[in-house]
C-alpha positions in Angstrom: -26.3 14.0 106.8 -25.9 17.6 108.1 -27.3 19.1 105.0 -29.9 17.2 104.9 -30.7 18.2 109.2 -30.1 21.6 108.3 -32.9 21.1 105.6 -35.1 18.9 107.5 -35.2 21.4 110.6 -35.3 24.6 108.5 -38.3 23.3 106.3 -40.4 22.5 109.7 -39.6 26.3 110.5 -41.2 27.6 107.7 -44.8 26.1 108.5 -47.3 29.3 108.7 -50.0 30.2 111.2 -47.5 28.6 114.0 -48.3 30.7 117.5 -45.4 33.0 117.8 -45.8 32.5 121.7 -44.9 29.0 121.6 -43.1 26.2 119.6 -40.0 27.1 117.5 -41.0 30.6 116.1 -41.1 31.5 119.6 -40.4 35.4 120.9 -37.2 35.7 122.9 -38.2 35.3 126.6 -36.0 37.7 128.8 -38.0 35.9 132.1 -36.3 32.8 130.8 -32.3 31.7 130.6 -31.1 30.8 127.5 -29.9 27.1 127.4 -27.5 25.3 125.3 -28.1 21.4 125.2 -26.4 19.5 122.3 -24.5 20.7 118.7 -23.8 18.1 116.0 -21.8 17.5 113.8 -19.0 17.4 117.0 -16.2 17.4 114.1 -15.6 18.8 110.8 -13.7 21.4 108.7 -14.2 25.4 107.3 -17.9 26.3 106.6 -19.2 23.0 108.1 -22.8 23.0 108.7 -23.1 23.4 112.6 -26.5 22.4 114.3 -26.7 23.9 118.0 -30.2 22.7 120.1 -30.7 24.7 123.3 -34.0 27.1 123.8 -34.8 30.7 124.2 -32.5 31.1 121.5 -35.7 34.1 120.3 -36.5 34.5 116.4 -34.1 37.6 115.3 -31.2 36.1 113.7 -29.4 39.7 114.2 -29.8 39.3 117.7 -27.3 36.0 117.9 -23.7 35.1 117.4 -21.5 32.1 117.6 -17.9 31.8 118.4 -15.6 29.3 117.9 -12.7 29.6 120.8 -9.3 27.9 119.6 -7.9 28.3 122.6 -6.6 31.7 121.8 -9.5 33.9 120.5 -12.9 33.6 119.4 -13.6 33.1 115.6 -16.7 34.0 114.6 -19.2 31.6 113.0 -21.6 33.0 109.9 -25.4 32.4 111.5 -27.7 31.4 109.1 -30.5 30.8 110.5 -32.4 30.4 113.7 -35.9 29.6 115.5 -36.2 29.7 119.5 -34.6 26.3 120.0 -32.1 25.8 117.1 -29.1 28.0 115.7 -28.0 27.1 112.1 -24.5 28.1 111.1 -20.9 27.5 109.6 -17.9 27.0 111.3 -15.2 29.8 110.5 -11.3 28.9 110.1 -9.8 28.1 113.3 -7.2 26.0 114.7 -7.1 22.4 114.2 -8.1 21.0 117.7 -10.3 20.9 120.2 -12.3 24.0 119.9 -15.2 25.5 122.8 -18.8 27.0 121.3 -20.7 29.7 123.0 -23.5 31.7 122.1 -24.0 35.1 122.6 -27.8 36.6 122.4 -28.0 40.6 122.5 -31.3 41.1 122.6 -31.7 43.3 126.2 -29.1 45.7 127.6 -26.5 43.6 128.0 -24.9 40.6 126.0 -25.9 37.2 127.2 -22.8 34.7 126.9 -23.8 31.0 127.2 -21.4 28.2 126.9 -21.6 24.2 126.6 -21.5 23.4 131.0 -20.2 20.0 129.8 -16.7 21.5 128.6 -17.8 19.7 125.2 -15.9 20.8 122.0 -16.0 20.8 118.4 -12.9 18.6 116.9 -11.3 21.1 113.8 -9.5 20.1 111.2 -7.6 20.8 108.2 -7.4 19.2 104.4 -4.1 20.9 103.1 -2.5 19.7 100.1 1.0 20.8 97.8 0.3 21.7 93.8 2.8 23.1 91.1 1.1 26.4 89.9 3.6 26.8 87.0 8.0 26.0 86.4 9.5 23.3 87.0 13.4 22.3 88.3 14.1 20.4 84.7 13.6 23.6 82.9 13.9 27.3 83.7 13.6 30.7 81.6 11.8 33.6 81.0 9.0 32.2 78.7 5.7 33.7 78.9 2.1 32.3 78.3 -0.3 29.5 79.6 0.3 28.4 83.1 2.1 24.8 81.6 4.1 26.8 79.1 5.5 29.3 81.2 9.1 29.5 82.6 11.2 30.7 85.4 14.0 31.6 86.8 15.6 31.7 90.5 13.0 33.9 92.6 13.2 35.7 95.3 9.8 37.2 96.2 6.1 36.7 95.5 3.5 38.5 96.6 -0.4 37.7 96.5 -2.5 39.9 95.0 -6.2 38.5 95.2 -8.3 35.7 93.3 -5.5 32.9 92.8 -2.7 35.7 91.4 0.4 37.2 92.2 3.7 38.7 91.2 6.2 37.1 91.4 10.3 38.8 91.5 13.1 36.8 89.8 16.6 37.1 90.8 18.2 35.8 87.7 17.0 36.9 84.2 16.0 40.0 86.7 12.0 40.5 86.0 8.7 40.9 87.5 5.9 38.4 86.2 2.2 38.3 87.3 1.2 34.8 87.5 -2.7 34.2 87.4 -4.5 30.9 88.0 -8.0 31.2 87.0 -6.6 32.9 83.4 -4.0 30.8 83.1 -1.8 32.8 82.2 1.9 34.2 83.1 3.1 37.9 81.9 6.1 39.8 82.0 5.7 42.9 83.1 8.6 44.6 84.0 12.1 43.7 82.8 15.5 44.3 83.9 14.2 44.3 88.2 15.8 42.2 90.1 13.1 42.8 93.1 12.7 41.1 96.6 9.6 40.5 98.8 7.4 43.0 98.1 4.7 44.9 100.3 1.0 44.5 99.1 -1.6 46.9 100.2 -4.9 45.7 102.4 -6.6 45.9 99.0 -4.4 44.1 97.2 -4.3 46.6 94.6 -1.0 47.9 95.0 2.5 46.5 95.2 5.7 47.9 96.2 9.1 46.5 95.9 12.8 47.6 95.8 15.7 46.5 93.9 18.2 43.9 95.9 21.1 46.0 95.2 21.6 49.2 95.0 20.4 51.7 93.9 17.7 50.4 95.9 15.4 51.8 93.4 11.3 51.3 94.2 8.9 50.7 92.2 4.4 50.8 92.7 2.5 47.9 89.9 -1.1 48.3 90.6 -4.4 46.9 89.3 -5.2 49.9 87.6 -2.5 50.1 85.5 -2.7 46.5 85.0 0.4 45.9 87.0 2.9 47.9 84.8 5.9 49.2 87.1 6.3 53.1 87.9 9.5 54.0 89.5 8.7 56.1 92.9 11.9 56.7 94.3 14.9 55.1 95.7 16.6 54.5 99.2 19.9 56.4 99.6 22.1 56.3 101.8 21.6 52.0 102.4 24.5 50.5 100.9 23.4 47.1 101.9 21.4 44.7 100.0 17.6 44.5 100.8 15.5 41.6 100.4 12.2 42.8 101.6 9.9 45.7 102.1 6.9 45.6 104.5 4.2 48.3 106.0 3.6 48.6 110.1 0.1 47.3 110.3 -2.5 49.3 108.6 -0.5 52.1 108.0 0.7 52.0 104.5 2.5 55.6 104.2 5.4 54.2 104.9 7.5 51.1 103.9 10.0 49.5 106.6 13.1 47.7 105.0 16.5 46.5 106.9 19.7 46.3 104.9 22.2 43.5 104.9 24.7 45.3 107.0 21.6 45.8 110.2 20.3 49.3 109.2 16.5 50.3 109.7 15.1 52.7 107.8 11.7 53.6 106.0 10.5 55.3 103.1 7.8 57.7 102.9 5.7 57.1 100.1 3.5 60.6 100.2 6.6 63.0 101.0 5.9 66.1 100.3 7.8 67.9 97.5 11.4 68.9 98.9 11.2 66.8 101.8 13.4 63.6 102.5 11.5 60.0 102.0 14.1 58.4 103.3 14.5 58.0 107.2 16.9 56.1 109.2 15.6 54.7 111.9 18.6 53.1 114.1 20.8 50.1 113.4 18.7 47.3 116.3 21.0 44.1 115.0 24.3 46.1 116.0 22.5 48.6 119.1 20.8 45.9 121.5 22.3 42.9 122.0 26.2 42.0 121.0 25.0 39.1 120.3 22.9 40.2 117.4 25.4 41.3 115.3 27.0 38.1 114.8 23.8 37.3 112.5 24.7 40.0 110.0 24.7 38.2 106.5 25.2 39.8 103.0 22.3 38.6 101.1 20.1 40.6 103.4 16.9 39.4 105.3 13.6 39.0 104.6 11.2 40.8 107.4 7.2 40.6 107.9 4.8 42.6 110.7 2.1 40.9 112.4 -0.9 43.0 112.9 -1.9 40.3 115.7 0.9 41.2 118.0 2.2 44.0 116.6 5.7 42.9 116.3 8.6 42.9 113.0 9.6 39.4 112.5 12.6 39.2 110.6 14.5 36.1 109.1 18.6 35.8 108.7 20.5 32.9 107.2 23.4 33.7 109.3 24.1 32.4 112.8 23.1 29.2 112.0 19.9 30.7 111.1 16.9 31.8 113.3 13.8 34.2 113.6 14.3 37.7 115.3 11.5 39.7 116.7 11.3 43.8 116.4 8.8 46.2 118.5 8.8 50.0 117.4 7.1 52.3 119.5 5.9 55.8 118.5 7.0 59.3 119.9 3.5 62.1 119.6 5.3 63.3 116.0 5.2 59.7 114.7 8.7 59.4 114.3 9.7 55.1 115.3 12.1 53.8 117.6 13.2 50.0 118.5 11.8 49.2 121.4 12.6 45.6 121.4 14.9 43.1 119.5 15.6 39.9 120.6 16.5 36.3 119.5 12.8 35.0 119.0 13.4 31.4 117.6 16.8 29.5 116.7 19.8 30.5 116.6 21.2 26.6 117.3 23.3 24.5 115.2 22.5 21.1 114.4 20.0 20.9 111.1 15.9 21.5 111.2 14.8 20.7 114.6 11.3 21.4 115.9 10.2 21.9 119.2 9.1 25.4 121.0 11.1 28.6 120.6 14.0 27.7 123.4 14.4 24.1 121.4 13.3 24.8 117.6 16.3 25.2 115.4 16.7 26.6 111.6 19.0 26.4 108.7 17.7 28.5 106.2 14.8 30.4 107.1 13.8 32.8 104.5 10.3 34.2 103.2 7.9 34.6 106.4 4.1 35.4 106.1 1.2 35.6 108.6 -2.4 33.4 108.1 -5.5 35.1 108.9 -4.8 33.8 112.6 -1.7 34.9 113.7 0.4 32.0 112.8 3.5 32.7 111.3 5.1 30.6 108.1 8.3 30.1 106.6 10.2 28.9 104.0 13.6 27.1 104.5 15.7 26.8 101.2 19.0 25.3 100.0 19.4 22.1 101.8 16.7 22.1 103.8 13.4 22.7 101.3 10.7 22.6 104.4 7.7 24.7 105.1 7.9 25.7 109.0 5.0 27.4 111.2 5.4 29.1 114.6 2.7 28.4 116.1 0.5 31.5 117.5 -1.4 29.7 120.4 1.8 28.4 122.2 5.2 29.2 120.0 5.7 25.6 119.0 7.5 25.7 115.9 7.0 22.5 113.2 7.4 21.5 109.8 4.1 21.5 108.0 5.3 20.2 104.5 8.3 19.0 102.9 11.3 16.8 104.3 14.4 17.7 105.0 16.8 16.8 101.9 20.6 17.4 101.1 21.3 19.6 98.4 18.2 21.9 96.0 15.6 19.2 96.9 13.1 18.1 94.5 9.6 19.0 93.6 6.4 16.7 94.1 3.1 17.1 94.5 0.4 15.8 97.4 0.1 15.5 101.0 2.4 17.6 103.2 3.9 14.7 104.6 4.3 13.6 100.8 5.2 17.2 99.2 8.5 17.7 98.2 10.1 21.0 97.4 13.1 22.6 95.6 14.8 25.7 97.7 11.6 27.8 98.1 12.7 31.2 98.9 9.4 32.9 99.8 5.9 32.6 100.6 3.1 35.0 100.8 -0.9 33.9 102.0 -3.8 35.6 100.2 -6.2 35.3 102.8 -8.0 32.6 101.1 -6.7 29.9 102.4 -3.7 29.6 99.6 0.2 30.1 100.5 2.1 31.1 97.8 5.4 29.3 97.4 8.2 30.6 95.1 11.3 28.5 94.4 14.5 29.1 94.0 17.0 26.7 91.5 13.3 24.7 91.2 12.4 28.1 89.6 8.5 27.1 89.9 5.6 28.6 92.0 3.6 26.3 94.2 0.8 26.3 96.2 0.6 25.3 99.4 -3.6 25.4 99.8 -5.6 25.3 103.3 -9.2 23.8 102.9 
């Protein structure tokens, strides 16, 4: 029924000869307010077709924009199309909820910011559904080929790289192996690696990773090269295993890695010949609360920043499991510092328990990730198999998908409330609404997918 409005209203617009002083091809009028009276649909989902009626709305699509507010920001709406008394355009992600519209017109001096005097707002939601990309828990190996003959083994990392593909990193039968959906098709490409979470570039066209153990050797895959490994360098000096590398927001000269036993460090990827890539930072699990360095646990963590808030989020099995959150600040040479660490979220015994940060408790978090919001995921494994999310608008912390299982868990496919899965170990979001899921003994990748 909105297509056919959209249509409907957009094919009366195009009627020639109409006075551009009156009627809908109307000039802006800066004499006159700009009004907001009705939208419809009042629900729906991404790019739903979004009919706001109002007047002085003008004729220069340039000239207008739309915001969805979730309560935290305002997302912004793609406009296509206008005439003086109608605004035609799609709703952008959001937050499922109760979300406010406003318009904003630019056309003198100053932005004009008009919103819904009624308090009315559109209802959001989400379709989300679990799929098995590839693997399965009844039979694991190293076989290549088409996304239902390919194998696995127990992984440890994944890491999205663009259009429905990744690489994923295996812990046993140690190997990198790009995983594409829309060429159905799974490759080996680099033996012998026994990898962690990786860092991908803003681009997506380069990946960095270092070995779990040491040597903590690193190694770049990129597109050009069509994702074969080239060994960079290697962290010295870290004789602690390490699960994860990550960059500090858009800066990607550097990547930031913590070692089993609480040491920070970085690695500078463009050192200059002679010069030192590797740089201790301090050791923030043993140097700022006592506390803290009870969590210490020998399989390492897995760690994340959030160009939102600007903060290191960093998950530990030990402790009976919980979230910590890291701030850095910057002297004028560059050279980092922990600011901050605390104990963000669990910390409590007692099994998966959600609630807000103070309440919430963990088992096994592992892989973290950050949608195109702010929200934060993450995976919980061995005997616990749930998908968690901390929620960016208020810190509540749920379970998305999954159910809470003794043992591996199994694997099934549907709704999240139906979705089963086997000790995922990490998850990465490609920014198209699809979370990448990599399992451990159910040595498959899923898809956890956001419509």
């Amino acid at each position: 029924m909105a297509v056919c409005c959209v249509m409907l209203l957009m094919g009366c617009n195009d009627k020639s000869g109409e006075d551009e002083g009156t009627g809908a091809q109307a000039a802006y009028d800066p004499n006159s307010p700009v009004t907001l009276s009705d939208f419809m649909p009042d629900s729906g989902r991404i790019r739903e077709k979004v009919i706001i009626k109002g007047s002085n709305f003008g004729n220069d699509k340039s000239k207008i924009a739309v915001y969805f507010n979730d309560g935290l920001v305002d997302r912004k709406a793609t406009v296509i199309g206008i005439d003086n008394s109608t605004i035609y355009c799609l709703a952008p992600r959001q937050e499922p909820g109760r979300n406010r519209i406003k318009v904003v017109t630019s056309y003198g001096s100053a932005d004009n910011v008009v919103e819904f005097p009624d308090g009315r707002a559109f209802a959001y939601s989400q379709a989300e559904n679990v799929t098995t990309i590839s693997g399965s828990t009844t039979s694991s190996g190293t076989d290549d080929g088409t996304l239902a003959e390919a194998k696995f083994s127990y992984m440890f990392g994944v890491g999205a790289i663009g259009s429905e593909a990744m690489l994923v990193f295996q812990r046993d039968n140690a190997s990198v192996r790009y995983v594409s959906v829309p060429e159905d098709r799974v490759i080996t490409v680099h033996k012998g690696f026994q990898g962690g979470k990786p860092a991908v570039t803003k681009d997506k066209n380069t990946v960095y990773a270092t070995q779990w153990l040491t040597p903590h050797a690193i190694y770049s895959y990129s597109r050009s090269s069509g994702w074969s490994p080239q060994r960079i360098g290697q962290i010295a000096g870290f004789s602690g295993r390490i699960r994860s590398v990550c960059f500090c927001g858009d800066n990607e000269d550097y990547l930031y890695f913590l070692d089993a036993s609480g040491k920070l460090g970085r690695y500078a990827l463009n050192a200059k010949m002679g010069e030192d890539p590797v740089e201790v930072i301090q050791n923030p699990l043993k140097d700022t609360e006592s506390n803290l360095t009870m969590a210490l646990h020998d399989q390492g963590y897995y760690m994340i920043y959030n160009s939102f808030d600007g903060y290191f989020y960093i998950s530990t099995q030990g402790n009976s499991g919980g979230i910590y959150r890291m701030k850095l600040e910057f002297d004028e040479n560059g050279k980092p510092a922990v600011a901050e660490m605390i104990t963000y979220a669990g910390f409590k015994s007692g099994g998966v328990v959600d609630g807000y940060l103070d309440d919430c408790q963990f088992v096994q978090p592992n892989g973290l990730t950050v949608d195109d919001l702010g929200n934060i995921f993450i995976v919980e494994g061995f005997a616990v198999s749930v998908l968690r999310k901390i929620s960016v608008v208020d810190g509540y912390v749920s379970t998305v998908a999954g159910k809470v299982t003794s043992g591996n868990g199994d694997q099934k496919d549907g709704l999240p409330d139906v979705a089963r899965f086997c000790s995922p170990y990490d998850i990465a979001n490609d920014g198209e609404g699809n979370y990448w899921i990599v399992e451990a003994w159910g040595a498959a990748v899923r898809k956890y997918a956001v419509e």
